[in-house]
C-alpha positions in Angstrom: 0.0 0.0 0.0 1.4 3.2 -1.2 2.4 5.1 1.5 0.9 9.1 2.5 2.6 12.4 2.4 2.0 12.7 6.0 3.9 9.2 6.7 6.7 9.8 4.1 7.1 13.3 5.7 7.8 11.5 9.1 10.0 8.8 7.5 12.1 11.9 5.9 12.5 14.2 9.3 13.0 11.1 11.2 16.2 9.8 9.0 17.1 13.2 8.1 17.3 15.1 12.0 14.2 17.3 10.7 11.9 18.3 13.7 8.4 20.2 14.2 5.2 20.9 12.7 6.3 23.7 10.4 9.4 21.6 9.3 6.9 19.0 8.2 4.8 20.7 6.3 7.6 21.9 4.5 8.8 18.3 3.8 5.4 17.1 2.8 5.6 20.2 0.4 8.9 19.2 -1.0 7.9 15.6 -1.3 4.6 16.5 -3.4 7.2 18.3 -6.1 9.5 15.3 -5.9 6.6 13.7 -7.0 5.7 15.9 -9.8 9.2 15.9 -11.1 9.1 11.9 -11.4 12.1 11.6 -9.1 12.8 7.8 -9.1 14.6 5.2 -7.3 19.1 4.8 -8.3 18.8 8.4 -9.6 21.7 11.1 -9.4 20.8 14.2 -8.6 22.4 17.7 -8.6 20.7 20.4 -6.5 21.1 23.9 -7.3 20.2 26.6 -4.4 20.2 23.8 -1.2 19.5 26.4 1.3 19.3 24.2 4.3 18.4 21.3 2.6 14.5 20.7 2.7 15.1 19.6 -0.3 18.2 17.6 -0.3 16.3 15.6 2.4 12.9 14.8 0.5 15.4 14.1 -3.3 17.7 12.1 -1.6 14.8 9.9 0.7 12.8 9.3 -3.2 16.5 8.8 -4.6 16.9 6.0 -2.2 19.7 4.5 -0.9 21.3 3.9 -4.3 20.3 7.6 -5.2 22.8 10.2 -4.6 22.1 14.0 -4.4 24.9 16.3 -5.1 23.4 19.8 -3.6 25.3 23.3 -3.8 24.5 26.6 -2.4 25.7 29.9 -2.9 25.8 31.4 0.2 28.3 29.9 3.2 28.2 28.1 6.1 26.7 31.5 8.7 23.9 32.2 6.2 20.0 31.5 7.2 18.2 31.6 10.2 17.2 30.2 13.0 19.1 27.1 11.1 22.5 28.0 8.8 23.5 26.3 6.4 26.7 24.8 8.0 24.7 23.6 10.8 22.0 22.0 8.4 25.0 20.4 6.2 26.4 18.7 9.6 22.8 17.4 10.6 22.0 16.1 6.9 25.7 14.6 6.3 25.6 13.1 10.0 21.5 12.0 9.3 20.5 8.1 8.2 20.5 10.2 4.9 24.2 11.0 4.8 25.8 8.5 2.7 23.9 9.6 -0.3 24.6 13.4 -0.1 27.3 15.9 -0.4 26.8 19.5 0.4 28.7 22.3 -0.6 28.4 25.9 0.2 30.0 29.1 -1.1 29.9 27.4 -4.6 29.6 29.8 -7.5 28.2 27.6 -10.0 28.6 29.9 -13.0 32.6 30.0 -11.6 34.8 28.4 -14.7 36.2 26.0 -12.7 33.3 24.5 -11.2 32.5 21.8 -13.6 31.3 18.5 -14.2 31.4 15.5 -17.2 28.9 15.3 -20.1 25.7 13.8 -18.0 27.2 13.0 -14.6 23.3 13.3 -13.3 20.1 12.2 -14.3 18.3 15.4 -12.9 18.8 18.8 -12.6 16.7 20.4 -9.4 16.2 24.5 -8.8 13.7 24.2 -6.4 12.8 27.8 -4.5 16.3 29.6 -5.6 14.8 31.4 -8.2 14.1 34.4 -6.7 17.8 34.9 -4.8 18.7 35.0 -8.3 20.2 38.5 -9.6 18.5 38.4 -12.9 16.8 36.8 -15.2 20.5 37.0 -17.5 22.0 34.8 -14.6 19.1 32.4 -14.7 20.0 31.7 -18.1 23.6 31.6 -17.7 22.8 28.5 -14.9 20.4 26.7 -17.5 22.8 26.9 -20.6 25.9 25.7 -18.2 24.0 23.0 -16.6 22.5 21.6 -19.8 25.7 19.4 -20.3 24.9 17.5 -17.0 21.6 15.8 -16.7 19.2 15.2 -19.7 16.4 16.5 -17.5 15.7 19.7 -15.6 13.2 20.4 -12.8 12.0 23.7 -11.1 10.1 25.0 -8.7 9.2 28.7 -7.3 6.4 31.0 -5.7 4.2 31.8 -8.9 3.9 36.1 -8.4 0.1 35.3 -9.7 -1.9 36.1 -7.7 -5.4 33.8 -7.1 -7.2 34.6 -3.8 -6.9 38.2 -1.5 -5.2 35.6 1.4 -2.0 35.5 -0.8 -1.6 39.3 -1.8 0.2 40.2 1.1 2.8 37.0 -0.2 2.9 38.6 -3.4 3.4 42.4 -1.9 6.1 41.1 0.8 8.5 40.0 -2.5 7.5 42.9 -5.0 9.0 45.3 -2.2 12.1 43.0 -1.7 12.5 43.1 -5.3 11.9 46.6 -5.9 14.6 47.2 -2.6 17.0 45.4 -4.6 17.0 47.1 -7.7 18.4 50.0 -5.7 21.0 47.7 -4.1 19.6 48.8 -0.7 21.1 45.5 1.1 23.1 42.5 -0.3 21.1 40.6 3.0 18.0 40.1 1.9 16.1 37.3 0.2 14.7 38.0 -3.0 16.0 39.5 -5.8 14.6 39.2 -8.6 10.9 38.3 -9.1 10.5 35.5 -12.0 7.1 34.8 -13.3 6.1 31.1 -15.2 6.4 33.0 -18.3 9.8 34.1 -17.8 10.9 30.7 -16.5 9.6 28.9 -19.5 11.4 31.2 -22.2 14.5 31.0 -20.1 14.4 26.7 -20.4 13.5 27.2 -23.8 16.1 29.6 -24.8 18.5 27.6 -23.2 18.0 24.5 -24.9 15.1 22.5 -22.7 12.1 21.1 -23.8 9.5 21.9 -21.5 7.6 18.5 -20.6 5.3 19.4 -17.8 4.2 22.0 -15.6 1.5 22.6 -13.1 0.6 24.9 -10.3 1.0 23.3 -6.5 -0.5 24.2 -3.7 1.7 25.2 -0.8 -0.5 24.4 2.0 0.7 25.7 5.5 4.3 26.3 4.1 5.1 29.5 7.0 7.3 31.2 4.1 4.3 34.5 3.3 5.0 35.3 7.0 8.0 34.8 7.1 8.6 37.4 4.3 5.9 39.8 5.5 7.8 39.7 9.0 11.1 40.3 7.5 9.6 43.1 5.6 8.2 44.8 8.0 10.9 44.6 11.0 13.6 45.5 8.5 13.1 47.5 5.3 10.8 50.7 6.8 14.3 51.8 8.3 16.6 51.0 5.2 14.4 52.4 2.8 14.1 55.6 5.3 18.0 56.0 5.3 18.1 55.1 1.5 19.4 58.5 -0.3 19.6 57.2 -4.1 15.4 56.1 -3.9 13.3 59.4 -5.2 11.1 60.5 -2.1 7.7 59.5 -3.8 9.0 55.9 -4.2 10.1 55.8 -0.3 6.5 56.9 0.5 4.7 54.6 -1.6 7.0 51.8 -0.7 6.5 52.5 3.2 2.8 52.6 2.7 2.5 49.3 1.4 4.4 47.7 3.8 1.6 49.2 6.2 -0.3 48.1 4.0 0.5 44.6 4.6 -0.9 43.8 8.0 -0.9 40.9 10.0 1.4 38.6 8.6 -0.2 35.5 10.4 -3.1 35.9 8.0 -1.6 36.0 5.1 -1.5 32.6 2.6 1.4 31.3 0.4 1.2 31.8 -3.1 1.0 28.7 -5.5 4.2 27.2 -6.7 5.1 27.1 -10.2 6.6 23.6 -11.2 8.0 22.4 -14.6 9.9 19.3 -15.7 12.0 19.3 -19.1 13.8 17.6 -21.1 17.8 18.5 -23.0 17.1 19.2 -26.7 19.5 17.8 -29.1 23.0 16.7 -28.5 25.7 18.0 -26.1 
């Protein structure tokens, strides 16, 4: 009998060192795109944007234990909270999951050097990294380079589309993050650059991907809207205030809509865009 999210959730946290209510309903969340992206048993795996390694833990549990999952992040070992990432690499690479992952922060993927043989994977994974990108150029910079690797691609990220009032204040919290970084107002902050399906989709295309499925998945009880909203509002009213290069009228507008964004507990998480595809043509 084919087993439930809720019981495959548990089976990840408990071999993984993952712990708490939130925690799992970002693991059931990460196992329902591991799902969509036809992740199978013996696969390799090379995960772009780890974070602290959600993930890793749900690619490398459906990878099994002849899987492997090769997972990378930009940032080091003190970035994220209230887990960073060196403490999250040490828990996963210590876990029941351990001897099918490797971890490595501070890696600049796009950095000559940092290079792999013609299809040392069978997957490619972006999954929620999108929008710590600096532009849409870099994006498609990663998705030419890492066309070499794996004959199939898979992404996920927040869809900016709006479809119920709940997730506005979602959609709000990264449009001012976004907007904040195109006047470089802190290099600390999450998003950068705001990527809608659209955007995504010419960007695998361009880059030589055949797009071979996509859908829009529910997030559920993911915490990330508040978490974003809270960020926003504990954070930017100040930088923006001591910002001189942002024209005064921007500033105003800018601070009213993080007023505008109210209690962050009530806000929901916008749908997540997810796409499969498939390397066209020879290497």
């Amino acid at each position: 009998m084919k087993k439930t999210i809720d019981e495959r959730a548990k089976e990840v946290m408990h071999l993984s060192g993952f712990t708490g209510d939130i925690m799992q309903s970002r693991i059931e969340h990460r196992l329902r795109l591991t799902d969509f992206w036809k992740i199978f048993y013996g696969c390799r795996i090379l995960e772009i944007g780890c974070g602290q390694g959600e993930t890793t833990a749900a690619l490398a549990y459906t990878a099994g234990e002849n899987g492997f999952v090769y997972a990378i992040d930009l940032a080091n070992e003190n970035y994220g909270s209230p887990e960073n990432l060196g403490t999250a690499r040490e828990r996963l690479m210590f876990s029941h999951l351990g001897d099918r992952i490797n971890i490595e922060l501070g890696v600049n993927i796009l950095n000559p050097s940092f290079d792999f043989e013609p299809n040392s994977f069978g997957f490619i994974v972006l999954s929620h990294c999108l929008w710590y990108l600096s532009s849409q150029e870099e994006l498609r910079d990663i998705l030419f380079k890492v066309r070499k690797w794996a004959t199939r691609l898979c992404i996920a990220e927040w869809d900016p589309r709006v479809t119920s009032i709940g997730q506005y204040r979602h959609f709000m919290s990264a449009n001012i993050q976004a907007v904040c970084e195109a006047y470089h107002i802190s290099d600390h902050f999450n998003i950068k650059t705001l990527f809608y399906p659209h955007e995504i989709e010419n960007a695998m295309l361009a880059c030589g991907w055949d797009i071979t499925s996509e859908d829009s998945i529910e997030a559920y009880d993911v915490q990330d809207a508040m978490w974003e909203i809270d960020i926003v509002k504990d954070m930017f009213p100040r930088k923006i205030s001591e910002q001189k290069d942002i024209p005064v009228k921007l500033k105003r507008l800018l601070l009213s809509q993080i007023y505008a964004l109210g209690d962050a507990e009530a806000a929901e998480p916008l749908s997540v865009f997810a796409a499969t595809a498939e390397r066209i043509g020879e290497i």
